[in-house]
C-alpha positions in Angstrom: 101.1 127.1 100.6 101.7 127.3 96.7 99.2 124.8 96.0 96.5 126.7 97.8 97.4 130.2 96.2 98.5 129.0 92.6 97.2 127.1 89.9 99.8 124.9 89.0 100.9 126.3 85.6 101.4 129.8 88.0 104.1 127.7 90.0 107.8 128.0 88.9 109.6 124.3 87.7 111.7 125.5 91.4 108.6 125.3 93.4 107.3 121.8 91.9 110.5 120.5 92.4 110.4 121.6 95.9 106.8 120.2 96.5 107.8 116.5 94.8 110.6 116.6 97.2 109.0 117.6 100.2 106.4 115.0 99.3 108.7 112.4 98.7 110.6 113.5 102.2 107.4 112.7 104.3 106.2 109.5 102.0 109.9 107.8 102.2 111.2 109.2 106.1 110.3 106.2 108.3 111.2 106.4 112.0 114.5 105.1 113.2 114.6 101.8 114.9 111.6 100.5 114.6 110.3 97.1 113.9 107.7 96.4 111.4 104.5 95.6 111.8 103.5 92.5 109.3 100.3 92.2 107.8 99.8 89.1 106.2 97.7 89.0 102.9 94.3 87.3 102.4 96.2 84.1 100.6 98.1 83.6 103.6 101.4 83.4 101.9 102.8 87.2 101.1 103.4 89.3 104.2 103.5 93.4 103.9 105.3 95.8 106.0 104.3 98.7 107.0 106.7 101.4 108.6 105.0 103.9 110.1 106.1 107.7 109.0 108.8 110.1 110.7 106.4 112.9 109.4 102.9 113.3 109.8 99.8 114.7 110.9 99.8 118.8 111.1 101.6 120.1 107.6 102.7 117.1 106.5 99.2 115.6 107.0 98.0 118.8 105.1 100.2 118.7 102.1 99.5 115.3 101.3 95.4 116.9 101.9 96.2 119.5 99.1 98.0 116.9 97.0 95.2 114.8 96.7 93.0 117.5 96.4 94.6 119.5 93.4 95.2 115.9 92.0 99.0 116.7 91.6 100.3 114.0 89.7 98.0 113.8 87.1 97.8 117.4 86.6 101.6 117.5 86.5 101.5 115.8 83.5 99.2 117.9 81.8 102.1 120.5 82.6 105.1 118.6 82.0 103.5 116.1 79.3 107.2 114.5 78.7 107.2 112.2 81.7 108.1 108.5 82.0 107.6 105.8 84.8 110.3 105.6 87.2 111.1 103.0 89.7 108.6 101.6 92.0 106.2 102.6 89.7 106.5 106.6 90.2 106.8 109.4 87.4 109.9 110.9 86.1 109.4 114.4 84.9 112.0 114.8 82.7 112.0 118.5 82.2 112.1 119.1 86.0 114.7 115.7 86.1 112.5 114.9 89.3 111.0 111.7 90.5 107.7 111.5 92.2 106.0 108.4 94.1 107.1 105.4 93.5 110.6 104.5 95.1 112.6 107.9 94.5 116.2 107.9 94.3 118.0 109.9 96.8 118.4 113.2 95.0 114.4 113.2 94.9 114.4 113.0 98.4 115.6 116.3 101.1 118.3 115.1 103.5 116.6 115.4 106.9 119.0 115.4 110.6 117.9 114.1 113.6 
């Protein structure tokens, strides 16, 4: 994995592309069909839903490991210091034209069959 092997300025603008959207892939896939579980706030009044993910544990539980660890974002833009806060309250890099966190549009986000 890139982010074990390669400080981040090594990695090509290809590769962190690849990683947002692999990232945003596993944050954003939730599993078909199935009903929310509600979790209602401390207030009483606002209710949360939380889906649980198509993809985790194993690689996708260790990517999101070495995210954290390297501190990705925030080193990102270090790296690509022309960045902007997209929707959902993610981060636009606008020399890579990629979205991270947040709610990412579809082109952040690999198309994945069943």
């Amino acid at each position: 994995m890139l982010l074990k092997t390669k400080p981040l300025t090594e990695i090509s603008d290809t590769d962190h592309v690849n990683i947002m959207m692999c990232w945003n892939t596993i944050f954003m896939a939730g599993v078909k069909n199935q009903k929310p579980k509600i979790i209602k706030l401390s207030d009483g009044k606002h209710e949360v839903y939380l889906f649980k993910q198509r993809f985790s544990g194993g690689r996708y539980k260790k990517l999101n490991k070495m995210i954290d660890k390297v501190d990705y974002t925030a080193n990102l833009t270090k790296i690509y210091p022309e960045w902007s806060h997209s929707r959902g309250m993610g981060v636009f890099f606008t020399k890579l034209q990629m979205a991270m966190y947040g709610t990412p549009e579809p082109y952040a986000v690999f198309d994945v069959a069943d």
